[in-house]
Every structure is written in C-alpha cells, then in structure tokens.
C-alpha positions in Angstrom: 160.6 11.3 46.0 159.4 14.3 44.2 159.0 16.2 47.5 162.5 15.5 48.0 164.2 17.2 45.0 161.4 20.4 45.7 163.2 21.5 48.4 166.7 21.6 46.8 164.8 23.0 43.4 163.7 25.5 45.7 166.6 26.7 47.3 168.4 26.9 44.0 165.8 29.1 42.0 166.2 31.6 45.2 169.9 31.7 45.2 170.5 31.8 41.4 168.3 35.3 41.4 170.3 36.7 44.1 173.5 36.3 42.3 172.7 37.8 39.3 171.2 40.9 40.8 174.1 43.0 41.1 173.7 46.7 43.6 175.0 49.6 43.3 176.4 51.9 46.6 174.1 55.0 46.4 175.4 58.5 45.2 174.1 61.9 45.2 171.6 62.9 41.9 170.0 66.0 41.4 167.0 66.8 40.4 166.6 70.4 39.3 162.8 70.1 38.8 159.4 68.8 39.8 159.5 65.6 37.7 156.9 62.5 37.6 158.7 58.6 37.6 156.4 55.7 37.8 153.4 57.6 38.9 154.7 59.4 41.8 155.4 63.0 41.7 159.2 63.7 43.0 160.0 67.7 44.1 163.5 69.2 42.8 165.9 68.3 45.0 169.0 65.9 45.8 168.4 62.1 46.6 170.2 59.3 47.1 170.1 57.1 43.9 170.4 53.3 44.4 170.2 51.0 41.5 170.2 47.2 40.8 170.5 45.1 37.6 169.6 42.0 36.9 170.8 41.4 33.3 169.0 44.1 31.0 166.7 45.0 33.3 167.2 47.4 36.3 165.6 49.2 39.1 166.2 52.9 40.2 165.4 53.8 43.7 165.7 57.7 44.8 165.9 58.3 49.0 166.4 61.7 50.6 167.3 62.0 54.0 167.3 58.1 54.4 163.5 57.7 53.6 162.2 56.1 50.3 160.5 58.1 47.7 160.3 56.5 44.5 161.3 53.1 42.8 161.0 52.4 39.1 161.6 49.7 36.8 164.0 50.3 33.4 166.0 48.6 31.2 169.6 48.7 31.2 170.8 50.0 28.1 174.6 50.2 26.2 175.1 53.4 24.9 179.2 54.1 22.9 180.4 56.1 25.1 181.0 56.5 29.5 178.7 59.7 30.7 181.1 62.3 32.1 178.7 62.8 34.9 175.5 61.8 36.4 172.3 63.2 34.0 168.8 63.2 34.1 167.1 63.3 30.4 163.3 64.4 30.9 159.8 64.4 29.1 157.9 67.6 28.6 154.1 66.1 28.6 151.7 67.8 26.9 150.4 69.4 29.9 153.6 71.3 31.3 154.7 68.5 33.6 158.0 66.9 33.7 158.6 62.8 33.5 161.8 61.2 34.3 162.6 58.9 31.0 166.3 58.5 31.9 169.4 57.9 34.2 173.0 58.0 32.7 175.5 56.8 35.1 178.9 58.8 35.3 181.8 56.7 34.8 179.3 54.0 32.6 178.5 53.3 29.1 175.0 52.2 30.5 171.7 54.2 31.0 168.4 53.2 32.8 166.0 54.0 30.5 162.3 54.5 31.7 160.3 55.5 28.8 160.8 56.3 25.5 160.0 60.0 23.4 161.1 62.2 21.2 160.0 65.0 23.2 163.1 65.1 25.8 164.9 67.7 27.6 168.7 67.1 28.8 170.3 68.8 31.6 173.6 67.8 34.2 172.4 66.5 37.2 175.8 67.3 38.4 175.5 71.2 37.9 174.2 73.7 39.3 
C-alpha cells in the first residue's frame, strides 16, 4: 500500500516545483566591464539575460550568441520603486576586480541580489 501512494507523492512534489518556478523571456543586458559572478570571470560585453523565480529566490543566467556563460543563484528582492531600465550595481574588491552583486529589472520593483557590500558602483546597463 505504501508503494502505492509513493508514486502519486512523487509526481506531485515534481509538478508543484514546476509551477511555482516562473521564467522570464530573455532580453539584452550590458555589461560595460570585466566583472566576476559566481566564480566565473564574465568579459564586457552584451548577453542575453534569462531569469527564473521561485518565490524569493531566483536564478540569473547570462548567454551570448546562444551559448551559456554564467548562472548564479540570488534572492529576489522588493525594492519602492520600478527601475527605469535594466542596471548592473558592482563590487570593487580589494584587488581591482569587479563582482556582479546586482540585477534591477526595468519595468520591476524587484532586483536579484547576489551579494551584499557597501563598496558598490552603479552604472545603466542600458547606456552607452
């Protein structure tokens, strides 16, 4: 008998994390530097930025030219106010390098934040 509830158990636990996860189409984000995100060193450039959620968690993908580069995990935070446009905040480490800590969204109230520091640098990932 208990064999026979596993199954359906099973199937259930599977679906149920499906649904919650919500996906994102990807856009363009630029990166005007050299920047570090979960341990992998990621050139200035543009990417493609996919994101899922799952609750208050998230994870931040960047492509470019339809091959992966970099996946992290972040929290999804609430911030006031909707980002006018897409924005990278950044980490000066002590050594010179660059770490992304931060994704706002345009259009969203929301953020994926990586890390935490006081020691951030803001630009527009929109402009030039």
């Amino acid at each position: 008998m208990k064999k026979a509830l596993l199954l359906p158990a099973l199937i259930l636990l599977l679906t149920s994390t499906a649904v919650w996860a919500k996906k994102n189409p990807p856009r363009p984000f630029m990166l005007r530097d050299l920047v570090f995100l979960n341990g992998a060193q990621v050139p200035a450039g543009t990417y493609e930025l996919t994101w899922e959620t799952y609750g208050s968690t998230a994870r931040a993908t960047l492509w470019k030219d339809g091959q992966f580069v970099v996946s992290a995990p972040g929290v999804w935070v609430k911030n006031g106010v909707k980002y006018t446009e897409d924005a990278a905040l950044l980490r000066v480490n002590s050594d010179g390098t660059r770490s992304l800590i931060e994704i706002r969204i345009a259009g969203a109230a929301r953020a994926i934040v990586f890390d935490h520091s006081d020691a951030t640098v803001h630009y527009s990932a929109m402009n030039p």
